[in-house]
C-alpha positions in Angstrom: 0.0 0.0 0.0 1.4 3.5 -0.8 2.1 6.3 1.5 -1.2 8.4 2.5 -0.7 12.1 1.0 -0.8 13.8 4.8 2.5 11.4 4.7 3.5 12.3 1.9 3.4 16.1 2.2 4.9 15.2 6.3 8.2 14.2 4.2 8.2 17.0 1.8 8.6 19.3 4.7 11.4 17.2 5.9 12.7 17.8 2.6 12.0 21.4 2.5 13.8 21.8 5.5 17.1 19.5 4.4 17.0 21.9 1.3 17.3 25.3 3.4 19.9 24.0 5.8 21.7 22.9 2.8 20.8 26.4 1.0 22.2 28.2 4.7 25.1 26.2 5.0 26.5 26.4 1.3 25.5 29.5 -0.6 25.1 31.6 3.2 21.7 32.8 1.6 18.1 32.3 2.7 15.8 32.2 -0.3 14.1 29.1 1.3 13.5 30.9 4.7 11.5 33.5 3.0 8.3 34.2 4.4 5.8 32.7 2.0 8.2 30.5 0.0 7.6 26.9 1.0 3.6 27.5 0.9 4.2 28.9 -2.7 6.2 25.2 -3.3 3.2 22.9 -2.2 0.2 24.9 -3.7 1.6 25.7 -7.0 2.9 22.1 -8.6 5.4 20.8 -5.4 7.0 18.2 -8.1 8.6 20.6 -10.4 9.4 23.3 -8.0 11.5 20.8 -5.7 12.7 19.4 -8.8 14.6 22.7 -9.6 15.6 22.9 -6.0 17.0 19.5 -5.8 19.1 20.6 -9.1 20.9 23.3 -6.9 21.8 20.8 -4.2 24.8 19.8 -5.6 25.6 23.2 -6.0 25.4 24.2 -2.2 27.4 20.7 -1.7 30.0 22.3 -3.6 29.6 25.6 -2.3 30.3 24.1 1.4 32.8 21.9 0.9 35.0 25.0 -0.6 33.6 27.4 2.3 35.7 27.4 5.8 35.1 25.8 8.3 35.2 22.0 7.5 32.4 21.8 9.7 30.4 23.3 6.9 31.6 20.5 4.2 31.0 17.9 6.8 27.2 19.3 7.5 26.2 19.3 3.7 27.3 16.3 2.9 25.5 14.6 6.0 22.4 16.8 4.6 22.8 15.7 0.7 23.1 12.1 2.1 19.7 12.9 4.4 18.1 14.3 1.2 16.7 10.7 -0.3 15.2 9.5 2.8 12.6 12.5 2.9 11.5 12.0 -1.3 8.4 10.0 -0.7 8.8 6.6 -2.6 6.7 7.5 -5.0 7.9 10.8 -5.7 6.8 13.9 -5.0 3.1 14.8 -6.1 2.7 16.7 -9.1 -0.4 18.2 -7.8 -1.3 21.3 -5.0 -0.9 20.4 -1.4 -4.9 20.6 0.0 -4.7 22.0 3.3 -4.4 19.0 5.5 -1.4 18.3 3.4 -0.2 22.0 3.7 -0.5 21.4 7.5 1.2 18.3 7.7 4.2 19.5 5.4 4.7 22.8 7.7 4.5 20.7 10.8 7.8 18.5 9.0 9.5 21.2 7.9 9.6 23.0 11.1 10.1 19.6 13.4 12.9 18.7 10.9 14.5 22.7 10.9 14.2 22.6 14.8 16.5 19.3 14.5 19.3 21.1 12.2 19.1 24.3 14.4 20.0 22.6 17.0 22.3 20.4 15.6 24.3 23.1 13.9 23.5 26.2 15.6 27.1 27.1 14.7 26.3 27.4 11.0 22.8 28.0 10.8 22.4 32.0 12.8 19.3 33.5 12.4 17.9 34.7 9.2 20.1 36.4 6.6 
């Protein structure tokens, strides 16, 4: 039996999240933190908007892993290897997130960015 959408859109958040940790720790920016952003992802076609930022990923990998400290290369990498657990197993849904889903996705997203703040306080500050 597959994955129920509330789920689903529970493990997007998760995603969401990896994604601006990754975004924070490598580039230093906050696009992702934006107020607004991530419910403009899952209400206006989730599967091509984290498809585009999934293709920057390896971007902020890089970006990290030529940054100092090391701490920051080690911390992107644990996130890019983090990344493939939170993509559903049958991908992520091509259509809007209803508002159960948007619920459940907020509630990941901030359960998973409470983890990584905490984690790596040191290289995720407040908003830039």
């Amino acid at each position: 039996m597959g994955q129920r959408r509330r789920d689903i859109a529970e493990s997007c958040g998760r995603l969401y999240a990896a994604l601006w940790a990754l975004e924070r720790i490598g580039a230093g920016t906050a696009e992702l933190g934006k107020p607004g952003h991530a419910r403009y992802v899952i209400t206006n076609g989730p599967e091509d908007k984290f498809r585009r930022l999934l293709d920057k990923a390896g971007g902020h990998l890089y970006e990290a892993t030529a940054r100092q400290p090391e701490a920051r290369a080690t911390a992107a990498a644990e996130l890019i290897q983090g990344i493939a657990g939170f993509i559903p197993a049958g991908g992520i849904p091509s259509g809007n997130f209803g508002s159960e889903e948007c619920e459940a996705f907020e509630h990941g997203f901030a359960e998973q960015r409470a983890e990584y703040e905490e984690k790596w306080k040191d290289l995720l500050p407040g908003e830039v």
